[in-house]
C-alpha positions as CSV (number, residue, x, y, z in Angstrom):
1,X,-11.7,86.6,129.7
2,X,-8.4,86.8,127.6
3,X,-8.5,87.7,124.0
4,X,-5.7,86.4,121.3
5,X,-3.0,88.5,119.9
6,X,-0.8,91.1,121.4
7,X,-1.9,94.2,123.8
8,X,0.0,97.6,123.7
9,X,2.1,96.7,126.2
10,X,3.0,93.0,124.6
11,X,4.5,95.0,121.2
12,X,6.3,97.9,123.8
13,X,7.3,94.8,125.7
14,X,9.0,93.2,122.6
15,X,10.5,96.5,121.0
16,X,12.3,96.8,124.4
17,X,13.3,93.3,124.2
18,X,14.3,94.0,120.5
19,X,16.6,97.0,121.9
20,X,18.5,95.1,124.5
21,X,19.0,92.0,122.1
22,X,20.7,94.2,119.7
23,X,18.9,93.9,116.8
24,X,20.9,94.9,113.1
25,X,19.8,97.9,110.6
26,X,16.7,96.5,108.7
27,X,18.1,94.9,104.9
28,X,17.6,97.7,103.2
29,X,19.2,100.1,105.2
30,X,22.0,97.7,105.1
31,X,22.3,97.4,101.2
32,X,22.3,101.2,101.1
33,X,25.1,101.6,102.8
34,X,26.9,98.6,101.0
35,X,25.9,100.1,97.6
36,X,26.9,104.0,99.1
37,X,30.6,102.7,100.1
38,X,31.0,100.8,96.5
39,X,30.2,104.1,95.2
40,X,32.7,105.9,97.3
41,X,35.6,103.3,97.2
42,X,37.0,104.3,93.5
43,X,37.0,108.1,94.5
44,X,39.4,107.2,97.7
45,X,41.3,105.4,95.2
46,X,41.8,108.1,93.0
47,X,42.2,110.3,95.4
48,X,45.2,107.8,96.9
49,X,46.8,107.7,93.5
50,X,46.5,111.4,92.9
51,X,48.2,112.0,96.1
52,X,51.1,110.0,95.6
53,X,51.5,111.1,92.3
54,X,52.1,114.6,93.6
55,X,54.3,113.7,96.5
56,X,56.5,111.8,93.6
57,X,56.5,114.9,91.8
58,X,57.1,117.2,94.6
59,X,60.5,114.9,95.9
60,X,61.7,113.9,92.2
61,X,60.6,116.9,90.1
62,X,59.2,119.6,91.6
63,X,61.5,122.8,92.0
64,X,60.2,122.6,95.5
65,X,63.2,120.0,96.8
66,X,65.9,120.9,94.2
67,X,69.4,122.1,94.8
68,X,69.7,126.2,95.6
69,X,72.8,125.7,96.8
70,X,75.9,123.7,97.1
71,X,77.9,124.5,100.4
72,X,81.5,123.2,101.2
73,X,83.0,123.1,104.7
74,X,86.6,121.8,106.0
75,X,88.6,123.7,103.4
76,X,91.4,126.3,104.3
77,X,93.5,125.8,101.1
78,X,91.5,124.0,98.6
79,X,89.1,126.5,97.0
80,X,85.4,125.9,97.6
81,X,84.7,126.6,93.9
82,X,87.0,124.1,92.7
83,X,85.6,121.3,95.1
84,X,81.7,122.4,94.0
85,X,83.3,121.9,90.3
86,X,84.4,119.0,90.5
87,X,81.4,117.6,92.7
88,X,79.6,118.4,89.4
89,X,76.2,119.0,91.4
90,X,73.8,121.1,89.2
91,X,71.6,123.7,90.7
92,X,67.8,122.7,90.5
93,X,68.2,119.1,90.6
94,X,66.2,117.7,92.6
95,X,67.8,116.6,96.1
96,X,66.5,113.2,95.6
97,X,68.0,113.1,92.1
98,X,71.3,114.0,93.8
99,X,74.2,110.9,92.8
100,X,75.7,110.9,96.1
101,X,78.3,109.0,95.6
102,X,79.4,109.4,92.6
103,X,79.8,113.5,93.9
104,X,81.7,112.2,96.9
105,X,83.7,110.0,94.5
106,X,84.7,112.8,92.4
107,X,85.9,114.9,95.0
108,X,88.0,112.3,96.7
109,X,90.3,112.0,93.7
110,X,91.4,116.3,94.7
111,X,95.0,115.3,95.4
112,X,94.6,117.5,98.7
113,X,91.4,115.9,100.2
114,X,91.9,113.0,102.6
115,X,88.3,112.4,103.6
116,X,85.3,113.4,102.2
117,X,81.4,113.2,102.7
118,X,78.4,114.4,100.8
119,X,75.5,114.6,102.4
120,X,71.8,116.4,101.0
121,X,70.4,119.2,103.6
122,X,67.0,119.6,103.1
123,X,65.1,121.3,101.8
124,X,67.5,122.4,99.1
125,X,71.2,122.1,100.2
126,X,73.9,119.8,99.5
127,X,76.7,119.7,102.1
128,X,80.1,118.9,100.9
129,X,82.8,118.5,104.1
130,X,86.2,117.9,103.5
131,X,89.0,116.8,105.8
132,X,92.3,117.9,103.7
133,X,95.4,116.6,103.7
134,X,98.3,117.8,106.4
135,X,101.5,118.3,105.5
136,X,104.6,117.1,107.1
137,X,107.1,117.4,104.7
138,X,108.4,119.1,101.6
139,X,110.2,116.7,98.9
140,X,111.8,117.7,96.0
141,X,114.1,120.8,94.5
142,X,113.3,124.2,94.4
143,X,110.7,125.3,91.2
144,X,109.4,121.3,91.6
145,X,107.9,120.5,95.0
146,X,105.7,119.1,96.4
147,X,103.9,119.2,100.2
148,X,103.6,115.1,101.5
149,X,101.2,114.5,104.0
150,X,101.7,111.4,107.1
151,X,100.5,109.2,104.8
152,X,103.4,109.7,102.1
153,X,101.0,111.0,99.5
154,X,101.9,114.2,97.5
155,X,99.1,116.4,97.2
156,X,100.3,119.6,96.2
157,X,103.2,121.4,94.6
158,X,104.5,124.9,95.6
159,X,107.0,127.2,94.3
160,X,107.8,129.3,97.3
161,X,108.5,128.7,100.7
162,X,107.4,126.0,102.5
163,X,104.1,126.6,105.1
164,X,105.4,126.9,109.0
165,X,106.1,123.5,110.4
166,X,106.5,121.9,107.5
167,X,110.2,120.5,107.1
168,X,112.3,119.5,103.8
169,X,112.8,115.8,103.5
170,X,115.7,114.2,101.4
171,X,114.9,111.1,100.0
172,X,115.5,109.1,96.8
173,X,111.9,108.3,96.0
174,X,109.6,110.2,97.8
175,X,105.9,108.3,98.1
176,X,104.0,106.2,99.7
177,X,105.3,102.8,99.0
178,X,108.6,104.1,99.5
179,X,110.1,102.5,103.0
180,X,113.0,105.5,103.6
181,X,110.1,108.3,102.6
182,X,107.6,106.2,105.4
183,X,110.6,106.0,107.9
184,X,111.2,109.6,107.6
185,X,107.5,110.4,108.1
186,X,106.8,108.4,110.9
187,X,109.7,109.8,113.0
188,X,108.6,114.0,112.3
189,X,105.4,112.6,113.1
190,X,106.1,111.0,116.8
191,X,108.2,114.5,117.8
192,X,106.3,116.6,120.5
193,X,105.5,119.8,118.8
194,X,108.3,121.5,120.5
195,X,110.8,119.8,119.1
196,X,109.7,119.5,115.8
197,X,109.8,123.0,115.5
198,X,113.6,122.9,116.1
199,X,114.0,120.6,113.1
200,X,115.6,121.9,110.0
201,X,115.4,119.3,107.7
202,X,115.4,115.4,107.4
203,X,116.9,112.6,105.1
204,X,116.8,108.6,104.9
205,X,119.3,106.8,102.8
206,X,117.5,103.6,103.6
207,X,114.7,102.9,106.0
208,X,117.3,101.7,108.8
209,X,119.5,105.5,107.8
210,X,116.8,108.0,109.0
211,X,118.4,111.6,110.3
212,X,117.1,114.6,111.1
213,X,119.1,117.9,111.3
214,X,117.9,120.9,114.1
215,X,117.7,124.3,113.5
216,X,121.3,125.0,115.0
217,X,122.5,122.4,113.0
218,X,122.8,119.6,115.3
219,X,122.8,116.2,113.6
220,X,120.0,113.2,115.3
221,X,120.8,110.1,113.9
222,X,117.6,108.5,114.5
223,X,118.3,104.9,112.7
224,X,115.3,103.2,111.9
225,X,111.6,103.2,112.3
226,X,111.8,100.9,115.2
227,X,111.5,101.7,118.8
228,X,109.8,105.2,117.2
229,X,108.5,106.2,120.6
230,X,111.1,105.5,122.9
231,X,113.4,108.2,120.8
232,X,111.1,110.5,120.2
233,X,110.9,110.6,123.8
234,X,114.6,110.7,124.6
235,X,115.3,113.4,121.8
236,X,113.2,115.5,123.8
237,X,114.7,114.7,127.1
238,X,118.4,115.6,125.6
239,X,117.1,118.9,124.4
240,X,115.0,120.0,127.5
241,X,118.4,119.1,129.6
242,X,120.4,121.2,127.0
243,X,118.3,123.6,127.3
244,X,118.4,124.6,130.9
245,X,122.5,123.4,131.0
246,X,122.4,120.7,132.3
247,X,124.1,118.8,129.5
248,X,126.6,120.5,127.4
249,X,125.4,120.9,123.3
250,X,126.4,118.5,121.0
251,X,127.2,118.5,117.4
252,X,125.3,115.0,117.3
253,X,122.8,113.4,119.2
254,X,122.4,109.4,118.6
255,X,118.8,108.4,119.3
256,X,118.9,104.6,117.3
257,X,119.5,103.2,120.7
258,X,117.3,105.4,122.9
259,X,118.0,103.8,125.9
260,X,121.4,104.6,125.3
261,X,121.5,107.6,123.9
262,X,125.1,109.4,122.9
263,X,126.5,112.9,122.6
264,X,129.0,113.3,120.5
């Protein structure tokens, strides 16, 4: 005879059904939990703020990521201290603070820098590296001259002698925009380093009137900035055959045609 209702087996029969059907938390476990995280969720907030608040401190104010030191690489004549002067970067800023370009701007106008770039080197370094200016020539009179670099700029003044390799130029108006001074320039330039070093001096009455004037005192009229190459090339091939003999010295050497060069 079967009675109504639900045997011990019926209820562990539908608990296991329950299980496998996946049944949620019970409400009020449910609302806990909701009501718990509500509770938490402004603490993670202040924690969140709090924490960027210090990491905004530690990068823009904190001592921790501020300028110790101020290091300058490249330089051989320029002084370090004047190129940390003039990049007017003040110890214990922070790096972030740091006006990059306006430092790198500062201590591009140095007559004797050519390049230059600023860069912060953490934790608490700025790195200044400078490319100076090489010079070619030497303008001017003795007591007022100044060193020129490829580029016809004047960058320095000296009073003494002139630094090995460097080789007096003669021009009217020495600078950049000056076409005799640029003429001049590019032909020291295009030498071979052995040959430059026999050069004495050079001059340009005009950009097509460049000369240069050896060691021995050999004259190389070199003409104008055309065909630059070509004579650099054939100056040195007169000189290495002088050298061994095999052409007899000449008081001048005519390079403005160097496929046809003369001896006089």
């Amino acid at each position: 005879m079967s009675r109504t209702g639900s045997t011990t087996r019926d209820r562990g029969s539908h608990r296991s059904a329950a299980r496998r059907s996946g049944l949620v938390t019970p409400l009020p476990n449910r609302r806990a939990r909701r009501a718990a995280s509500r509770r938490r969720r402004p603490v993670q907030v202040a924690a969140a703020v709090l924490a960027l608040g210090l990491l905004a401190w530690v990068l823009w104010g904190s001592p921790l990521l501020a300028v110790h030191s101020v290091r300058v690489d490249g330089v051989t004549t320029l002084p370090a201290a004047q190129v940390r002067e003039t990049a007017g970067i003040a110890e214990g800023t922070p790096l972030l603070r740091v006006d990059i370009p306006a430092a790198q701007q500062r201590v591009a106008q140095l007559p004797q820098v050519n390049s230059v770039e600023v860069a912060r080197g953490w934790p608490n370094t700025v790195v200044i590296t400078v490319v100076e200016r090489t010079p070619v020539a030497v303008v001017g009179s003795r007591g007022n001259r100044f060193l020129v670099d490829a580029s016809g700029v004047l960058f320095d003044t000296i009073t003494g002698d002139a630094p090995t390799g460097v080789i007096p130029l003669d021009v009217a108006d020495p600078g950049p925009d000056d076409a005799p001074t640029m003429a001049a320039l590019g032909a020291l330039v295009s030498l071979p380093p052995d040959v430059r070093e026999q050069v004495g001096a050079a001059s340009a009455t005009s950009a097509e009137d460049v000369s240069l004037t050896l060691a021995d005192g050999t004259l190389v009229r070199w003409g104008s900035a055309e065909d630059t190459p070509a004579k650099a090339s054939a100056l040195a091939g007169v000189l290495a055959q002088i050298a061994v003999e095999a052409l007899e010295p000449a008081d001048t050497i005519d390079v403005s045609s160097p496929h046809a060069v003369v001896l006089r």
